[in-house]
VMD Tcl script that draws the C-alpha trace (Angstrom):
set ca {
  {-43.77 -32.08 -9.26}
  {-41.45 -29.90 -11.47}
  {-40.18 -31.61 -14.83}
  {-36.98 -32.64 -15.73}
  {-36.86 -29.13 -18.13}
  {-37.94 -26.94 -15.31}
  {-35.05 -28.89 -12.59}
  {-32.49 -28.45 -15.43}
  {-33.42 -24.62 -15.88}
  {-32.80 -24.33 -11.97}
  {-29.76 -26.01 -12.15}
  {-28.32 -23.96 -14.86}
  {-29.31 -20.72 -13.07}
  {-27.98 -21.67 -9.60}
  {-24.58 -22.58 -11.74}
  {-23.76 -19.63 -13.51}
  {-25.05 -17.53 -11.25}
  {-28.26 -15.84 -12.27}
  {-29.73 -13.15 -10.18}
  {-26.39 -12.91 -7.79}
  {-25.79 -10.24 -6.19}
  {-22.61 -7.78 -7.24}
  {-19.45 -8.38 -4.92}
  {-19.72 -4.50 -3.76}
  {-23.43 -4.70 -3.28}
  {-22.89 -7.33 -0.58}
  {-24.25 -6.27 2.92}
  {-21.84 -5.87 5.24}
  {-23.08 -5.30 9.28}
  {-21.62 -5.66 12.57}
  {-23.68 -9.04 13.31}
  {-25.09 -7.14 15.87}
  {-28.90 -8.38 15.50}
  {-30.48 -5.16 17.54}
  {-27.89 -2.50 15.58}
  {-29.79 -3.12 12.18}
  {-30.77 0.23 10.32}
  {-33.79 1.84 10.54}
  {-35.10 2.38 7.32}
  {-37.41 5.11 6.10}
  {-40.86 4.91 3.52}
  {-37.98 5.19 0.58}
  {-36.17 2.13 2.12}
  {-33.13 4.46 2.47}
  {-30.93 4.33 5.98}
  {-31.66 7.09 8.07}
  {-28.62 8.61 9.92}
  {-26.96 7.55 12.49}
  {-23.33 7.51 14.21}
  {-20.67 5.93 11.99}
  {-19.64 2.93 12.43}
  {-15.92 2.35 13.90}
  {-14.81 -0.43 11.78}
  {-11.11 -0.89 12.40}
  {-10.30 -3.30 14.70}
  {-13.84 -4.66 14.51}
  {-15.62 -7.86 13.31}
  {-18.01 -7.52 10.36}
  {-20.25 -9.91 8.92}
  {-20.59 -10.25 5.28}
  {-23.80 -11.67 4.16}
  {-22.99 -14.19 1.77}
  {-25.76 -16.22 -0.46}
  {-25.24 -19.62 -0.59}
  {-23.16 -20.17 -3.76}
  {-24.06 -23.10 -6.38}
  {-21.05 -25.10 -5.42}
  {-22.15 -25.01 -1.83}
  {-25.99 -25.73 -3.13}
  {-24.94 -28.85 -5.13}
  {-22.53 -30.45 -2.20}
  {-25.92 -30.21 0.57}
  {-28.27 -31.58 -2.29}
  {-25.63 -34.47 -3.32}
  {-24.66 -35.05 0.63}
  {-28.80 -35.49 0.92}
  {-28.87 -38.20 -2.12}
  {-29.55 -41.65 -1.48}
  {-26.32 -43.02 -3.18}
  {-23.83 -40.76 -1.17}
  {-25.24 -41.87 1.88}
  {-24.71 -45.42 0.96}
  {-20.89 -44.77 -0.38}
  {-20.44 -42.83 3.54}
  {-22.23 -45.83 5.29}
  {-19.81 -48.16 2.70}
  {-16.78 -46.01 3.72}
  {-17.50 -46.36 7.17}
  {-17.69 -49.83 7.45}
  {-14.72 -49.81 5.10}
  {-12.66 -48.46 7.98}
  {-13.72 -50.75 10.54}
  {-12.32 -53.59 8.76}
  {-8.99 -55.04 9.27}
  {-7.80 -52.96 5.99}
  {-9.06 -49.81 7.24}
  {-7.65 -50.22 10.50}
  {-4.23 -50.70 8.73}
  {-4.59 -47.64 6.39}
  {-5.56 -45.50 9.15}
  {-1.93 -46.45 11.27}
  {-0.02 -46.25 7.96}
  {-1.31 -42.83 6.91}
  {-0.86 -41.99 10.88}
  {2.61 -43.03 10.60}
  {3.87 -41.02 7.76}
  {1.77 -38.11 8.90}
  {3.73 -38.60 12.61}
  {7.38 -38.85 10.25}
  {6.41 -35.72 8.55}
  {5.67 -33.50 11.60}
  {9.13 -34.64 12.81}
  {11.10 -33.83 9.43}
  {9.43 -30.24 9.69}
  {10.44 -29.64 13.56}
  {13.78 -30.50 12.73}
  {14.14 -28.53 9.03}
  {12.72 -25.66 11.38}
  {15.06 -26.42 14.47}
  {18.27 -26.93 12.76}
  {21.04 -24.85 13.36}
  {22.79 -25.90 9.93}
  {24.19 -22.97 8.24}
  {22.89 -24.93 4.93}
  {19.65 -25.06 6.09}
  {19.34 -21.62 6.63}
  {20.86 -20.58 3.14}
  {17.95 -23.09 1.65}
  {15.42 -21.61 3.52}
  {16.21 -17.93 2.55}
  {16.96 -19.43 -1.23}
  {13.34 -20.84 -0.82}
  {11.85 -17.77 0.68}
  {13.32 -15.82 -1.65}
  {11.58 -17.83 -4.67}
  {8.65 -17.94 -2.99}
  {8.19 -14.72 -1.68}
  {4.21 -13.20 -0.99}
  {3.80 -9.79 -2.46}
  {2.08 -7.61 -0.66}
  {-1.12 -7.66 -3.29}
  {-1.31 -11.28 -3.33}
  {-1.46 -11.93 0.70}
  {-4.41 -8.45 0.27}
  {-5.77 -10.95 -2.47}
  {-5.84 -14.10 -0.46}
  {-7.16 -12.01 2.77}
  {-9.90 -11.24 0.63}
  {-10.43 -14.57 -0.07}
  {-10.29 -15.90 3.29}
  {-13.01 -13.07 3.86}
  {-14.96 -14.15 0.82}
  {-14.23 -17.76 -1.14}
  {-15.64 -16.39 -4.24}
  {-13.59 -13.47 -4.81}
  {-12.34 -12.42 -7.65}
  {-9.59 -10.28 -8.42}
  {-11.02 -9.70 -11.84}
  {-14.52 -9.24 -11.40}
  {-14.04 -6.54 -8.19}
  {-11.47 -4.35 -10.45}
  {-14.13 -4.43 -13.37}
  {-17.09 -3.58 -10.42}
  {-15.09 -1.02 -9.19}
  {-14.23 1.07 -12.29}
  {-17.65 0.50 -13.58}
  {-19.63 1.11 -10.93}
  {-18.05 2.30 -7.43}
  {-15.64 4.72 -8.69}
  {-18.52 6.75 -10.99}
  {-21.07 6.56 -8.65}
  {-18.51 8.18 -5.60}
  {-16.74 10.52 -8.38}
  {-20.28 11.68 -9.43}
  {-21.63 11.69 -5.76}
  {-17.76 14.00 -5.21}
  {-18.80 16.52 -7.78}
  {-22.60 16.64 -7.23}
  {-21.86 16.86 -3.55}
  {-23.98 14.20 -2.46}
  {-22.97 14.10 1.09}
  {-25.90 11.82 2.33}
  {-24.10 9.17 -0.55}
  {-20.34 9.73 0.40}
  {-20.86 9.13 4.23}
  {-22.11 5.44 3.50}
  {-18.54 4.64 1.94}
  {-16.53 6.55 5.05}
  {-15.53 4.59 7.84}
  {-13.82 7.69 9.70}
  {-14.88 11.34 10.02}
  {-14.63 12.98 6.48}
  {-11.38 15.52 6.23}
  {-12.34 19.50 6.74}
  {-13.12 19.56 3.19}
  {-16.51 17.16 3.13}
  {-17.37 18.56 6.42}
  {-20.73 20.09 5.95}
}
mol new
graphics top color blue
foreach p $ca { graphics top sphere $p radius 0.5 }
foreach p [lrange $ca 0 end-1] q [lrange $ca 1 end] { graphics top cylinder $p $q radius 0.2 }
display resetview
């Protein structure tokens, strides 16, 4: 049985993230089980056709993240399953029943305000919406950002810049003027221009 000191230790290193792997070091695969890579005695991919990736699905492998690791362990605890099985009951009861309709209610009203803000035909209501649009407006690096994000929770904006210009741009620059084409192809997704052709 581990000590309090050794479950502390573990807890601190699943929190801040010790022995994670580096955003652009994540796997990335077409979640095609029988595609996997054959690798060699040097554990290096040997060749094969490029991959078409546009248009396609990939799968990211993702490690489980400590957020993620504290939420299953906390779900599994004795006194969270008591609070659900309270909860539960909670919402069989008379009161429940009653909170349920009310927040049904005003969730019902709200649907109907928004079909008829987005129905309208007022002349004012358009002039708010563009106002609001306006205001509001997505640039086009913040929906890339938050596509990224739906992709991978954890991104960071932040962190992949500072991976990039540390790492991925000196490793492809050096692979560029060494002419390391075995390294370049892993970071093409179509057929290199005349140039890299070999």
């Amino acid at each position: 049985m581990a000590t309090f000191w050794e479950e502390t230790k573990l807890a601190a290193q699943e929190l801040f993230g010790k022995n994670e792997t580096k955003l652009l070091k994540k796997r990335v695969h077409d979640g095609n089980p029988n595609a996997a890579k054959a690798r060699n005695e040097e554990g290096e991919a040997e060749e094969e056709e490029p991959l078409d990736l546009y248009g396609e699905v990939m799968v990211v492998d993702q490690p489980i993240g400590a957020w993620e690791r504290i939420t299953s362990r906390m779900a599994a605890s004795p006194i969270f399953e008591k609070m659900k099985k309270a909860a539960e009951a909670a919402r069989e009861t008379k009161v429940g029943q009653a909170a349920e309709d009310a927040k049904d209610t005003v969730n019902d009203r709200l649907e109907d305000v928004r079909e008829a803000w987005e129905t309208s035909q007022n002349p004012w209501v358009y002039r708010l919406s563009s106002l609001w649009d306006s205001v509001s407006y997505e640039t086009e690096e913040a929906m890339a950002v938050r596509e990224f994000r739906r992709a991978d929770p954890n991104f960071s904006l932040e962190v992949w810049e500072k991976e990039v210009s540390q790492d991925l741009l000196p490793e492809i620059l050096g692979a560029w003027m060494r002419g390391d084409m075995q390294f370049l192809k892993q970071w093409w997704v179509r057929p290199p221009p005349p140039p890299f052709r070999a």
